[in-house]
C-alpha positions in Angstrom: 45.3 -38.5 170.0 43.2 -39.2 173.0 43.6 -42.2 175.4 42.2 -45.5 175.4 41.2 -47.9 178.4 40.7 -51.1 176.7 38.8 -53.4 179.6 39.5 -57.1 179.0 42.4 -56.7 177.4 43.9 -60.1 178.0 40.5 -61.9 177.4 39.5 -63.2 173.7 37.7 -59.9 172.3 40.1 -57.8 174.2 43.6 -59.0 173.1 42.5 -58.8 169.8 41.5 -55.8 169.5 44.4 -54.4 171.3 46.2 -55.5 168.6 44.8 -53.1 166.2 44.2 -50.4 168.4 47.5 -49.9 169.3 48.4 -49.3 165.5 47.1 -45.4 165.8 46.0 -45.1 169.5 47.6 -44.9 172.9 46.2 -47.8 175.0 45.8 -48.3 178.7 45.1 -52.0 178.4 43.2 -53.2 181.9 43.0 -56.4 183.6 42.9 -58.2 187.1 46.1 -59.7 186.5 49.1 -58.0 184.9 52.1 -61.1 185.6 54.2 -61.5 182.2 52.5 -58.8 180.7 54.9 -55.9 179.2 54.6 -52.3 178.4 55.8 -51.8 174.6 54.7 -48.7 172.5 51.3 -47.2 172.7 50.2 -49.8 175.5 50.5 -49.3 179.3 49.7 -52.8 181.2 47.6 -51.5 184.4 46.3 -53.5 187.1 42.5 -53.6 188.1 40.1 -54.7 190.1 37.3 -53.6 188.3 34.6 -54.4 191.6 37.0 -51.7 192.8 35.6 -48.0 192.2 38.5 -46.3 193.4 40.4 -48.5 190.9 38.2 -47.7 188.0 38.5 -44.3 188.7 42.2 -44.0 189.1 42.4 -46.5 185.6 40.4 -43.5 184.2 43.0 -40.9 184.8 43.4 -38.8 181.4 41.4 -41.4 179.5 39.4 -39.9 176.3 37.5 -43.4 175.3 36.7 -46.4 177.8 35.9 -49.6 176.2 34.2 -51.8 178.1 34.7 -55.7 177.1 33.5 -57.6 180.7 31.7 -59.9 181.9 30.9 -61.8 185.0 30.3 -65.8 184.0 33.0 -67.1 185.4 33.8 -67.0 188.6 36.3 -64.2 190.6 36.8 -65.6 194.0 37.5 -69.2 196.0 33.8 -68.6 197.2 31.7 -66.8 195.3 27.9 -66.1 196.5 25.9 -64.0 193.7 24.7 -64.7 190.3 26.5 -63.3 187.3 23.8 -60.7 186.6 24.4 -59.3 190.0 28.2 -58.5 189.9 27.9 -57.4 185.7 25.6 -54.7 187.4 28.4 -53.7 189.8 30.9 -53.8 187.7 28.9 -52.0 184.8 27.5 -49.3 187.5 31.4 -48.8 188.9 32.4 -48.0 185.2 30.0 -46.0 184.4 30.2 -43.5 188.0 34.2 -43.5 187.4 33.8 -42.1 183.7 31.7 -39.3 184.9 33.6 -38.7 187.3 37.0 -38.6 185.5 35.6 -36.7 182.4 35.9 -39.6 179.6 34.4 -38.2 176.2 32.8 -41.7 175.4 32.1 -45.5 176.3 32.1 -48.4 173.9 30.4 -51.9 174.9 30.3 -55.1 173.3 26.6 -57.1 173.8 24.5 -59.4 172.1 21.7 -59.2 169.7 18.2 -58.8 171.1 15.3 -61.1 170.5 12.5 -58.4 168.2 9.7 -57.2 170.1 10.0 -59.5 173.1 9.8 -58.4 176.6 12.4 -57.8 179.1 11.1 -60.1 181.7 11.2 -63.0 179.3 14.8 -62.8 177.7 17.5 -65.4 179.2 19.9 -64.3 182.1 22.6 -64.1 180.0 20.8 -61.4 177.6 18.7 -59.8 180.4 22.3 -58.8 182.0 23.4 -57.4 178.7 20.5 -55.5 178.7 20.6 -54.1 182.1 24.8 -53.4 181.4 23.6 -50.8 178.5 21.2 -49.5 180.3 23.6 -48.8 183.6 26.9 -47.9 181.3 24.4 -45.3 179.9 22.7 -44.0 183.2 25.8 -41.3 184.1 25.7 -39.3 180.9 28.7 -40.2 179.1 27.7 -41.4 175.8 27.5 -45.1 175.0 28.1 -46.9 172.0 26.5 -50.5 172.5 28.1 -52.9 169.6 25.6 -55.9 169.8 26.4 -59.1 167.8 25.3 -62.7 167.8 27.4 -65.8 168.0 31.4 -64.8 167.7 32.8 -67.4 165.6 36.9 -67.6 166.5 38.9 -70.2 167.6 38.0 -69.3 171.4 35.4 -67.4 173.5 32.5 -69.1 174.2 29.8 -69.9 172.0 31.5 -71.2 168.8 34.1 -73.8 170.5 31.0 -75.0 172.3 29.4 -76.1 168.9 32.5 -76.9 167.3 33.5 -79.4 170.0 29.7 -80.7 169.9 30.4 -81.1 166.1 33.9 -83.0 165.9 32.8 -85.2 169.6 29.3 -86.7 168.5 28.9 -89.2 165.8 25.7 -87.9 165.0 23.1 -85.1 166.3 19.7 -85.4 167.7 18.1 -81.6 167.8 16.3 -80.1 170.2 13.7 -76.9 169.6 16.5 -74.4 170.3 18.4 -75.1 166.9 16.1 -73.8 165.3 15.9 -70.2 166.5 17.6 -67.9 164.1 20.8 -66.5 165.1 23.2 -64.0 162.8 27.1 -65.4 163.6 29.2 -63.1 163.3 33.6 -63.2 162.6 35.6 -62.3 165.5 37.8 -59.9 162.6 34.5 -58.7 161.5 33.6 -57.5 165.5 37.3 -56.1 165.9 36.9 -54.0 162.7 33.6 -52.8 164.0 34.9 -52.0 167.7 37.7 -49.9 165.9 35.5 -48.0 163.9 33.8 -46.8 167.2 36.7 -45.8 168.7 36.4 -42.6 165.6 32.7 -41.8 166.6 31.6 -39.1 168.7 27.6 -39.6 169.5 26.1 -37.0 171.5 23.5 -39.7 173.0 23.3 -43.9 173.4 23.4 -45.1 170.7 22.6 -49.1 169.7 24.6 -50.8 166.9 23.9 -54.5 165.7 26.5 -56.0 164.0 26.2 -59.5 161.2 26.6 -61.0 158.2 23.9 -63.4 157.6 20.9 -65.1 159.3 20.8 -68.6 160.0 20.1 -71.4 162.8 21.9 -73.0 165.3 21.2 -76.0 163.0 22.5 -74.4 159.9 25.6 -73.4 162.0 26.6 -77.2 162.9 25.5 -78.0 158.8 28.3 -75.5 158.0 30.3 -76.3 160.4 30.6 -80.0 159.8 30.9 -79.3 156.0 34.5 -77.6 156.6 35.5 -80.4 158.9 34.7 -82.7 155.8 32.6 -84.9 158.3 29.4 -86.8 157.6 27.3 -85.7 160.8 23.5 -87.0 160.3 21.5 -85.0 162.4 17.9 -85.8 163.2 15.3 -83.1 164.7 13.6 -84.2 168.5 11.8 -81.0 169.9 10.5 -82.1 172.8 14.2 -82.4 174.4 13.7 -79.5 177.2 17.0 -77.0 177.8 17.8 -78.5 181.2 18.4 -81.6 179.0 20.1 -80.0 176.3 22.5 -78.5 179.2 22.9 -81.9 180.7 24.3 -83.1 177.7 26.2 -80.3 175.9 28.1 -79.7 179.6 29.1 -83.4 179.2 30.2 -83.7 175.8 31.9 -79.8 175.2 33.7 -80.7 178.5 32.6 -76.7 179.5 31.8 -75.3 183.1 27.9 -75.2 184.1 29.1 -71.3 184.6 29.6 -70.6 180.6 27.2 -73.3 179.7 24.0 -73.1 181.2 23.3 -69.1 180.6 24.2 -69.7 177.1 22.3 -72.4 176.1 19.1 -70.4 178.2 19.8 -67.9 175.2 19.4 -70.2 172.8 15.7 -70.0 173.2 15.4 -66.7 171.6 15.4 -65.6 167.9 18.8 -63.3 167.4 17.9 -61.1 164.9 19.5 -57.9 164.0 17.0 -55.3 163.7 16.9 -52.5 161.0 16.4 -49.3 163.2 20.3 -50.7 164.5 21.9 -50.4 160.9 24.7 -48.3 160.5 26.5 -49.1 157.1 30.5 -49.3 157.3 30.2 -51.4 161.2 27.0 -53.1 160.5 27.5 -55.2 157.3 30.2 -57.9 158.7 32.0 -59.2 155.3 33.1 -62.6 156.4 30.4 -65.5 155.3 29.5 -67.7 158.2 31.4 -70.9 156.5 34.4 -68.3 155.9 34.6 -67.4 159.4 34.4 -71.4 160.3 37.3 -72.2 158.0 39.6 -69.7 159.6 38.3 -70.0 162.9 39.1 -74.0 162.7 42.5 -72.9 161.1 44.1 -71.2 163.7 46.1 -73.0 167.0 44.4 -74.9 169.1 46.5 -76.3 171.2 44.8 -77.7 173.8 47.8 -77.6 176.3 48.3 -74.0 175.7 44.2 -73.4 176.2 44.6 -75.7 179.9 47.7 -73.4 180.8 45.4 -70.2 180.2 42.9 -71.3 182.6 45.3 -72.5 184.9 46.8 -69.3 185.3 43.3 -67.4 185.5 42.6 -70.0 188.7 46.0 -68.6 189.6 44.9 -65.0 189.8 42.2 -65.9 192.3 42.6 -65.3 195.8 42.9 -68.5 197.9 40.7 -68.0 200.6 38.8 -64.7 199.6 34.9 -64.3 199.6 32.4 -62.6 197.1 29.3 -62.3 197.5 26.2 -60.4 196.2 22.7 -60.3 196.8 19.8 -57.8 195.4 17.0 -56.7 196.9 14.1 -54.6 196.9 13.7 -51.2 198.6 10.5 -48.9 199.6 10.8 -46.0 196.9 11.1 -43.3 199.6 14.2 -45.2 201.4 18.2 -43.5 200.8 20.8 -46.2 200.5 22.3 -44.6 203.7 18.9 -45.1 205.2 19.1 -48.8 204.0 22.5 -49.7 205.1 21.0 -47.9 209.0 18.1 -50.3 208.6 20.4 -53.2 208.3 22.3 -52.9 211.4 20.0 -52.5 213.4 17.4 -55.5 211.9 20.2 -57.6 212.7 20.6 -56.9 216.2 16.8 -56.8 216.0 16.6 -60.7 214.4 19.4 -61.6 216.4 17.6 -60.7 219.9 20.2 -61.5 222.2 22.5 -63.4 220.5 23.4 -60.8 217.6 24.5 -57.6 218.9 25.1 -54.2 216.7 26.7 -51.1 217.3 27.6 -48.0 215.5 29.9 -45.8 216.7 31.7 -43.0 215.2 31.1 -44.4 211.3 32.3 -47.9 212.8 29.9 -50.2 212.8 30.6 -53.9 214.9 29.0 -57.1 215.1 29.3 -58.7 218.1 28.0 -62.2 219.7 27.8 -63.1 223.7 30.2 -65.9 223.6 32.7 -63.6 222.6 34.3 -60.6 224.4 35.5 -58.7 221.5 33.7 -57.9 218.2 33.2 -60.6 215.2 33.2 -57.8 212.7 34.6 -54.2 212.6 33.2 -52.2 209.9 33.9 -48.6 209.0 32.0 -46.5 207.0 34.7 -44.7 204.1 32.6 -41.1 204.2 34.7 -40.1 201.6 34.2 -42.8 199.1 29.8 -43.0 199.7 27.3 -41.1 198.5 23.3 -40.7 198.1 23.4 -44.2 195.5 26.2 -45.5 197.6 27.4 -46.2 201.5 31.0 -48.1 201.8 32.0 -50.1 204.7 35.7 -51.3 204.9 36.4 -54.5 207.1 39.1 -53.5 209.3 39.0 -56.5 211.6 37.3 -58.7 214.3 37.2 -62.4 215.3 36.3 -63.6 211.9 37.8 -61.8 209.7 41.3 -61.5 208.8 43.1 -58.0 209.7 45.6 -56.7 206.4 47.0 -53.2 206.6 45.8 -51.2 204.1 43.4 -54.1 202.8 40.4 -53.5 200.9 38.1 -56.2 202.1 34.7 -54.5 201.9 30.9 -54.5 202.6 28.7 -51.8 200.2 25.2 -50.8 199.6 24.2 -49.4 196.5 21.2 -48.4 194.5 20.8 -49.9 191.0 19.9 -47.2 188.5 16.9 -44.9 189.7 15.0 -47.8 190.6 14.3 -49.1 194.1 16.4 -52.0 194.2 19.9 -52.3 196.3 22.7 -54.1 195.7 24.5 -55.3 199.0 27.9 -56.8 198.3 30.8 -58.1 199.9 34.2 -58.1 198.1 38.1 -59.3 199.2 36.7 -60.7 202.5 38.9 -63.7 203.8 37.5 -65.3 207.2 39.8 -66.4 210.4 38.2 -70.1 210.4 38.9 -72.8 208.7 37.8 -73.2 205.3 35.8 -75.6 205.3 34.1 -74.8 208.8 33.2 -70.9 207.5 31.5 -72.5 204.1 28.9 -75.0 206.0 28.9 -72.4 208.8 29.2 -68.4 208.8 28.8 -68.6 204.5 25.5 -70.3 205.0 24.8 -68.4 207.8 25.0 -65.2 206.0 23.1 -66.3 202.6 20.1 -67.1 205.1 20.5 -64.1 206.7 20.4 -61.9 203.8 17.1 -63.8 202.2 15.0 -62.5 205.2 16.6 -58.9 204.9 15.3 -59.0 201.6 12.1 -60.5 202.6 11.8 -57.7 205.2 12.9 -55.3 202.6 10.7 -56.4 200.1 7.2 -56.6 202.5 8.1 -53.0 203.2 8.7 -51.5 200.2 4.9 -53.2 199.2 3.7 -51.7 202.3 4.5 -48.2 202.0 4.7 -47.6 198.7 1.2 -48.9 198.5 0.6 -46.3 201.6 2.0 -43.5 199.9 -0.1 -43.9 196.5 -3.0 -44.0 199.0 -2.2 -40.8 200.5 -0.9 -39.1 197.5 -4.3 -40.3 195.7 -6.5 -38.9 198.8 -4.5 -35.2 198.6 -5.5 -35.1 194.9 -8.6 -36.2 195.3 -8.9 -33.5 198.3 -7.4 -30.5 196.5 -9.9 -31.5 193.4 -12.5 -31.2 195.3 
């Protein structure tokens, strides 16, 4: 009996899930914070950082199935610069290199429906992250099992306490477009069972699963879901109430953070379908009706102290001066990330004229400014832990950043998939000044700093790569002749 790393495993999905899983399988259950968590039989509590790669990999140790149950909404530092899409690619990308790596057999991944036939470029954030996850998970060769359902219903998450809150809270309901899109709810035993059953699969390739029981609207859902409340909720259609509107007021009345809220209801937009071609019969024919799932879902403990304690102690796991922050950009096609991370350094001293100053010496790379005699940033480059797709910079001090033996505050560069776009990240970075003099100041600083790198970047990679088709055009044209 192989091992399991179960990712998430204190979050809503994850916990349980664990709880069957552990019935027949040996689990390593995985999550940022392990405090009053116990080992007990088949499960081994382990702590990760799952931004860290080393920590991934080292999770991965002797693991025969990784199932990956994470996302980025919320979010994971005091200050956090980057959208969610942007750190779920990090994340995704870091699981994905440490399962080749460390020889796991197969990966499992929890998504959400896709819209039929519609372009990528048009899906919501929310879904186009989803999409991107599969695609990165998949990119290393280890084969994926993507489990995509609609709206969860249980008695937490996301989605379904949103509507259910929306539901008991309003005296009546003026609808907006959105609730009329078709969506396919789904029960949270129904996705469990589902996840299990792919834990006994062996695919030799990707492989796509949609998961449902019924297709309905968002309208239908509060019908049914006012029905088991026994409440009288008369609802009256308005379509020309846009989505910023419709966040405005489902924020406000759900009592949710913009974080959860606003990618969700961008999703809303789009028709949830399950599609045939993703039919597999045992995992994709859910057995819970949509007004069953309600009634339990509504059933089970709520306590609303208990949820407030949760979140409190999630705020609690966060760092309390720590800095994240991601931005992506675009590369020219011919460029190495280590060739990228070069370019960097030296455009900054370059922008900077005299008042930035860069150096690299022996893989240490420092940031210096005139006003002050020693460097602002020490930077070593971990040769070791980069690669063609990846350079790795640890902060080991300077001026403005905090000095911890053996810390792992960090600046990388990496590529995302094959394509030529770069991820540059900072993680676990705590600055010297004052908290509220480094976010109006150095934070700020920083965010404008990196929009004209990718600027730079970005007029580059138009500019050469539109050279190179030129002169790769001309040398066929040449030898044709």
């Amino acid at each position: 009996m192989g091992k399991i790393l179960l990712t998430g495993a204190s979050g809503y999905i994850g916990g349980n899930l664990l709880k069957e899983l552990k019935k027949e399988h040996h689990i390593v259950a995985a999550s940022r914070s392990i405090k009053n968590k116990e080992n007990e039989e088949h499960v081994e509590w382990k702590k990760v950082d799952l931004f860290s790669l080393k920590d991934v990999e080292d999770a991965m140790e002797g693991i025969d199935t990784a199932i990956y149950l994470v996302h980025s909404m919320m979010p994971s530092a005091k200050l956090t610069q980057a959208s969610f899409i942007d750190m779920d690619a990090i994340l995704a990308d870091n699981f994905g290199r440490a399962a080749k790596t460390k020889g796991v057999k197969h990966i499992i991944f929890m998504s959400g429906i896709m819209p039929p036939n519609e372009d990528e470029d048009d899906l919501s954030d929310h879904l186009k992250s989803r999409k991107e996850c599969e695609k990165i998970l998949g990119f290393y060769g280890v084969p994926v099992s993507t489990l995509r359902a609609g709206l969860i219903i249980g008695p937490k998450g996301s989605s379904f306490p949103i509507l259910k809150k929306l539901t008991e809270r309003l005296p009546a309901l003026v609808l907006p477009s959105w609730a009329h899109s078709q969506t396919a709810p789904v029960a949270l035993d129904d996705v469990v069972q589902g996840l299990t059953k792919l834990v006994d699969r062996r695919p030799d390739h990707n492989e796509v699963i949609d998961i449902s029981h019924e297709v309905t609207t968002y309208k239908g859902m509060f019908k049914e879901t006012a029905e088991v409340m026994d409440k009288k909720l008369p609802m009256m259609d308005l379509p020309i109430i846009p989505v910023w509107l419709s966040k405005l007021w489902v924020r406000l009345i759900a009592g949710e953070s913009k974080e959860l809220v606003y990618p969700l209801l961008d999703s809303l937009v789009h028709d949830m379908v399950p599609s045939k071609e993703n039919y597999v019969e045992g995992i994709s024919n859910a057995q819970t009706s949509t007004k069953e799932s309600i009634r339990k879902a509504l059933n089970e403990d709520q306590d609303s102290k208990k949820n407030k304690k949760q979140s409190q102690s999630i705020a609690e796991q966060l760092k309390k001066s720590d800095v994240k922050s991601v931005q992506r950009i675009m590369i020219p096609s011919s460029w190495t990330i280590e060739q990228t991370a070069n370019y960097y350094a030296n455009w900054l001293s370059r922008i900077g004229h005299s008042f930035i100053n860069t150096a690299i010496e022996n893989n240490k790379l420092m940031i210096s400014l005139p006003i002050f005699k020693d460097p602002i940033l020490i930077l070593e480059k971990s040769t070791d832990r980069s690669d063609d797709n990846r350079v790795l910079f640890f902060i080991r001090g300077g001026k403005f950043a905090k000095s911890v033996e053996g810390g792992q505050a960090r600046l990388e560069f990496r590529r995302v998939l094959d394509t030529n776009e770069c991820l540059i990240a900072i993680h676990e970075y705590e600055p010297t000044l004052p908290w509220f003099l480094y976010t109006v100041t150095q934070a700020r600083i920083h965010l404008i700093v990196m929009t004209l790198f990718g600027y730079e970047t970005k007029l580059l990679a138009k500019t050469l790569d539109s050279k190179y088709l030129v002169d790769r055009t001309e040398k066929i044209v040449n030898r044709q002749s």
